[in-house]
C-alpha positions, 0 to 999 in steps of 0.5 A: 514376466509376472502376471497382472494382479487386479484388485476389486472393491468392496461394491464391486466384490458385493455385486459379484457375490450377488450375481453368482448366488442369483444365477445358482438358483436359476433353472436355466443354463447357459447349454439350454440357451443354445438349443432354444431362445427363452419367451418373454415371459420367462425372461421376466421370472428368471429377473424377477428371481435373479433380483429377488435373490440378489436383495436377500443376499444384500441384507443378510450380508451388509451390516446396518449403519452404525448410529452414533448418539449425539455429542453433549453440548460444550459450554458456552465460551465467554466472549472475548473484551472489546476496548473501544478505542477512540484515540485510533489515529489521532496520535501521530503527531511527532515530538523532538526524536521522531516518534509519535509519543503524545505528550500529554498522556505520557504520565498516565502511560508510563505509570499504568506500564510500571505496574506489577503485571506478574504478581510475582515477589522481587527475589522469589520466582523471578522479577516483575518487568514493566510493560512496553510503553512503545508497545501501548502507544502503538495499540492506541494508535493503530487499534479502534478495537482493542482485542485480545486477538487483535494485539496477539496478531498485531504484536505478535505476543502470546495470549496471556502476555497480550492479555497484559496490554488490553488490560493496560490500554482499558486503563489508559483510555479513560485518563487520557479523555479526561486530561487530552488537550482542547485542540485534540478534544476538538479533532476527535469530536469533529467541531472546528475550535474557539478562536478566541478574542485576538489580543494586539501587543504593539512592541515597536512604539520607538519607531513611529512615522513622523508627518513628513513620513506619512504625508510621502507614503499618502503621496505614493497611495494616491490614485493614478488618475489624479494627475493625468488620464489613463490615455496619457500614461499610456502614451509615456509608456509607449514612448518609453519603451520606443525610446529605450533599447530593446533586450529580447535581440540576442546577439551572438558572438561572432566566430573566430575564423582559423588562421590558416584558412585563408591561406588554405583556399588560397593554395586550393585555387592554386589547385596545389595538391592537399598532401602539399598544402598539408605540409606547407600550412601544417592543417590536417588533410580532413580539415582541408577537405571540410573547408572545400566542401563548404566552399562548394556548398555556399558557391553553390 
């Protein structure tokens, strides 16, 4: 078997060190002990010199700490822009294909998307592609803060591309505050509209009642009351309904007997065996056996 192999830190090998250099100078040995008890007194200087010898030795063998100097100052990164968005959940009303595109900013929307966003030449070093007008209307959308971090996270885009939206929805916001329809307008600052004065276009000028018409439907309008008192309309009502026939019975339809059952109980009062009523009438033997059952419960 190989032997243990114990490894000691670097504190532990220290004090180690420190113990065997204090106990070198110390006149006594453990041999001397064994002939004699050391005095209190003597017990004091030899740890007075056992400590003594240990900090010397600890100071000429552990290296002072290392100071570093302090790092210069980096300088000061420019806060990124903050779009406020006032259109943050007022666009989602949805046109003719489903989607949640406001209709009346989507001139200003599709023109700022059209820009060249690259300020690259057509045929030298690539072409310049429009921004995404999905992507625009989303940020508007769902953003009350248009950052840069906010549309890397929520498009998923890298930083200079996304760069390309913020700039994009800073355009926009503006124009569309100016051109937003007035039910809008009111939505967003939270004031009920104008009603307005409501105009009455009569277009059924053909159709106008004539007297007899009129007089009818005054002669339907008129009160209960003028004719007869409430205690004689309630007295017909009684007599009406005592008279006419009542629809909350339910009749139900009578059952049709088999057959076969009368001759059945016939032939059981015969005390005619089962297996030969079967043969004679052509009814199975548990139906048989039912129809006795319930005789004997109802003769019961």
């Amino acid at each position: 078997m190989l032997p243990f192999v114990f490894k000691l830190s670097p504190a532990s090998l220290a004090a180690n060190d420190a113990v065997e250099h204090a106990t070198k100078n110390c006149p006594f040995t453990v041999s001397d002990s064994v002939h004699g008890m050391l005095s209190p007194v003597e017990l004091e200087a030899m740890s007075a010199r056992m400590a003594a010898n240990a900090d010397e030795w600890l100071t000429r063998k552990i290296k002072p700490p290392v100071v570093k100097a302090p790092k210069a100052a980096k300088a000061v990164r420019r806060p990124s822009k903050v779009v406020a968005n006032p259109f943050a959940g007022y666009l989602m009303n949805l046109d003719d294909f489903g989607r949640s595109y406001p209709l009346f900013a989507m001139d200003i929307i599709e023109g700022i998307a059209r820009l060249d966003w690259h300020d690259r030449p057509i045929g030298v070093g690539g072409i310049s592609k429009p921004l995404s007008v999905k992507r625009i209307i989303n940020i508007l959308e769902w953003l009350p803060e248009i950052t840069n971090d906010a549309v890397e996270d929520f498009l998923g885009l890298q930083k200079r591309h996304a760069r390309r939206y913020v700039k994009a929805a800073e355009l926009a916001i503006p124009r569309m505050m100016r051109c937003r329809p007035e039910s809008l307008r009111c939505e967003m600052d939270g004031v009920d509209p104008d009603p307005g004065q409501c105009v009455w276009v009569d277009l059924d000028d053909v159709s106008k009642p004539s007297s007899a018409e009129l007089a009818q439907l005054h002669h339907d309008l008129r009160t209960l009351t003028q004719f007869k008192t409430a205690e004689e309309y309630e007295r017909d009502d009684v007599a009406k309904f005592n008279s006419a026939p009542s629809h909350d019975v339910i009749v139900l339809p009578v059952r049709k007997q088999h057959p076969k059952r009368e001759q059945v109980m016939n032939l059981l009062g015969q005390e005619v065996p089962k297996l030969q009523i079967e043969r004679i009438t052509g009814v199975q033997r548990k139906t048989i056996t039912k129809w006795q059952q319930e005789a004997l419960s109802l003769a019961a």
